[in-house]
N, C-alpha and C positions, 0 to 999 in steps of 0.2 A: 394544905394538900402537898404533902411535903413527902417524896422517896426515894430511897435507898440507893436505886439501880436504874435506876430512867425519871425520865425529865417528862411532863406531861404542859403543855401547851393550848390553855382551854381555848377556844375559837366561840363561843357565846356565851354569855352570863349563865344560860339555865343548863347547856346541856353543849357535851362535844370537846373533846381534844386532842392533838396530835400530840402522840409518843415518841420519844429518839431516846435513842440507847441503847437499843434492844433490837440483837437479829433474832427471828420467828426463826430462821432456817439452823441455828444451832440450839446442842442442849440446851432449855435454860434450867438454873439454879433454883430450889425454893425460894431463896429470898427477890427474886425477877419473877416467880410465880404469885409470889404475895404480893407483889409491888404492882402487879398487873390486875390481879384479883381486887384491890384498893381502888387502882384510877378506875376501874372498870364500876365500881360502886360508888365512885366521884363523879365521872361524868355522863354516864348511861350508856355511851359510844367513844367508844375509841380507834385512833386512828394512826398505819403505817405507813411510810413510805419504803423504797427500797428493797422489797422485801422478796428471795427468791424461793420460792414454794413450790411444790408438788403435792398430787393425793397424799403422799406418805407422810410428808414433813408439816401437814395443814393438820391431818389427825393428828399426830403426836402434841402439837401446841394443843387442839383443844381437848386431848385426853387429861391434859395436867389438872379441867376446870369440872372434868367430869366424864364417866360413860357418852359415846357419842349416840345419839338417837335416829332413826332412819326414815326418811322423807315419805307423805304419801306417795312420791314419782320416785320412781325407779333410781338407785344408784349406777355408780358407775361397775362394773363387770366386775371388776376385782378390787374393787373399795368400793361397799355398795353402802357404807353410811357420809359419801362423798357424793353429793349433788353438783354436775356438770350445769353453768347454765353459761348457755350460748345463744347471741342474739345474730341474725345476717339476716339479707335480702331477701331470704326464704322464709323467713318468721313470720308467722299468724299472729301472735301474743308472744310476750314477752315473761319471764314471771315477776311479778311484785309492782305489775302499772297500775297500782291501784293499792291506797294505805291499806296498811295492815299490820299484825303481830303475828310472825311465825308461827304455823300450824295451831292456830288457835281450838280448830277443830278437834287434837287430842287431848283428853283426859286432863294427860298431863302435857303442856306444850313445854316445848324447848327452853331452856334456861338461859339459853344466849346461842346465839349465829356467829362463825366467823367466814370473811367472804375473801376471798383472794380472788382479785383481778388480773391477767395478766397481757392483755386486749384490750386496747381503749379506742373505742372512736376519734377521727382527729377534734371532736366536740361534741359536746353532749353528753348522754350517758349517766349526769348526775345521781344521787341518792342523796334524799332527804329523810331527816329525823327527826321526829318530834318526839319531846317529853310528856309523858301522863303522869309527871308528877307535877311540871307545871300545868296541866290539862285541869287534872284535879281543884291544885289549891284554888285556880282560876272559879270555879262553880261558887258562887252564892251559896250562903249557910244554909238556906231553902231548900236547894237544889241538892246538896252533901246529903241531908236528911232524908229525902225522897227518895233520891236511888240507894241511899243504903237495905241491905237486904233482899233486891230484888237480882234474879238470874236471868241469863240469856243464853240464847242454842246458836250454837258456832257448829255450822256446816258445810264439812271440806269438799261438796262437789259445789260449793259457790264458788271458790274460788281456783279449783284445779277440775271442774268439768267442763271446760274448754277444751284445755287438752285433752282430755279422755272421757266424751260423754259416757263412757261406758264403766267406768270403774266405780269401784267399791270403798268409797271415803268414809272418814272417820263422822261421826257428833258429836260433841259432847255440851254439859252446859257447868258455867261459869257465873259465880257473883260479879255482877257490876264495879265493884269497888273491891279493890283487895289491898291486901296489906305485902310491903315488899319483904320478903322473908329476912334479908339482911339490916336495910335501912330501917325500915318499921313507918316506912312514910307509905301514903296511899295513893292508887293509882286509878284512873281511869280504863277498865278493861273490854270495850267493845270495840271492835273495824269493822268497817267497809268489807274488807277483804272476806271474812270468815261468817261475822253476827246475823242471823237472819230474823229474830223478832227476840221481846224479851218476854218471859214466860208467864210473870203475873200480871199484863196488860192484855187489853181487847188489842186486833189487830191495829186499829186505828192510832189509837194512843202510843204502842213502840214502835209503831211507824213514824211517831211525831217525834216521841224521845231520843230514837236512833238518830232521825236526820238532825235533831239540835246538835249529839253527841260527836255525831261524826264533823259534822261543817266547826264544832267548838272543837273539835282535839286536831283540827289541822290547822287549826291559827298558827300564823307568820312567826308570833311569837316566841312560842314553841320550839323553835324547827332549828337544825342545824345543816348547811347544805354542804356535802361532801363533792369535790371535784378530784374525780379519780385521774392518777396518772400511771401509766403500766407498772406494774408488783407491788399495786396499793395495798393496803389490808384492813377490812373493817369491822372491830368485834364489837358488836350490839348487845346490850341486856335486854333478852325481848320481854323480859317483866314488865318492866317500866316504859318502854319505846315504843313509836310505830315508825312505818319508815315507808318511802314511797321510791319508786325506780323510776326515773323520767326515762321515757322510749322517745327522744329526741332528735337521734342518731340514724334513722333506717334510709339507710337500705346498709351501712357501713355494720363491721366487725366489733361484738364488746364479748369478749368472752375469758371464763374465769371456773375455780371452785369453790365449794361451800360445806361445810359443816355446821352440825346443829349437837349443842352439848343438851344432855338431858337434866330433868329437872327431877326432884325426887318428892312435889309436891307442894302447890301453893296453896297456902291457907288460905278462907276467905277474912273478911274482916271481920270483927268481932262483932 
């Protein structure tokens, strides 16, 4: 895992590493886009420090990875494919307190999240990751075989009709198991956050595979825990990822932006 133009700093055996070399806030190079595009296919998340961003200069980094995609929530007023999330002593919810994969509810969900922090609580506030690729290998040859082939309905007012009982979210439905379009390794694809039953089971039975799946893809294992410090930066492959938002912090200040690059289309597995 050897590049060019930055230095990557794995932080777990399976998943997670910290980048240096590299400022977000100027142009970069293709060969710093490739170098990023790599660790980002090495470690599933990666991670900056230092880093001073705006709406403007967070788009520009994640148009280099692709078209940006736009949130079921509302953008912001004049960069409306930039999600504001802001946590205070006024907060009802939080978003992401609860595993998940980015907007699993579309079609086509996001290709990867970049998050810029620029608020930290004086504690707390973490973000964890877990790999579905060690989620995967982790299942029994049994268990591989049985949910190959089978789909699930991911339903965005499960997880954004708190904030707005009243809106109008995405469904859509997704193979269990997929194949990473780059790596070609396979991933565990169902959350908490999104999956509401899976389609060729009576209710009872993906009621039972869900809760295995869900309680199996958040093992300790898995997980990489990121401890943010002001103008962190965290860009996630939401293919292969899930990740969870500890709300640790309340009644204190974490607030930040966010980007979602779009994806142009995940195969199922064969």
């Amino acid at each position: 895992m050897q590049y060019d133009t930055l230095t990557a700093e794995k932080l777990t055996p399976r998943i997670g590493a910290i980048i240096s070399g590299v400022d977000l806030s100027a142009p970069l190079t293709n060969a710093q886009v490739a170098d990023l595009g790599k660790a980002l296919a090495d470690h599933q998340v990666i991670f900056f420090r230092d880093q001073n961003l705006d709406p403007e200069s967070l788009k520009r980094v994640g148009l280099h990875f692709g078209p940006l995609a736009r949130h079921a929530l509302k953008g912001l007023p004049d960069h409306p494919e930039v999600r504001k999330l802001h946590a205070d002593e006024t907060s009802k919810h939080v978003a992401g307190e609860e595993w998940h994969s980015d907007m699993t509810c579309a079609e086509h969900p996001p290709m990867g999240s970049i998050l810029y922090l620029h608020t930290l609580p004086p504690l707390g506030g973490d973000t964890v990751f877990a790999s579905m690729y060690a989620a995967y290998d982790a299942l029994s040859d049994r268990m591989k075989t049985y949910l190959e082939g089978l789909t699930a309905t991911h339903d965005g007012k499960l997880a954004f009709g708190r904030f707005d009982p009243s809106g109008n979210y995405p469904v859509a439905v997704h193979p269990l198991i997929r194949v990473h379009p780059v790596t070609g390794r396979k991933v565990i694809f169902v959350n908490p956050g999104f999956t509401s039953h899976i389609n060729e089971l009576s209710k009872q039975e993906s009621d039972a595979i869900l809760h295995f799946l869900f309680q199996h893809c958040a093992n300790e294992y898995f997980q990489v825990r990121f401890r943010w410090e002001p103008h962190s930066v965290a860009f996630w492959d939401n293919r292969c990822t899930q990740h969870l938002a500890i709300w640790d912090y309340y009644p204190a200040v974490r607030s930040g932006f966010r980007v979602q690059i779009e994806d142009n289309g995940f195969p199922a597995a064969a």
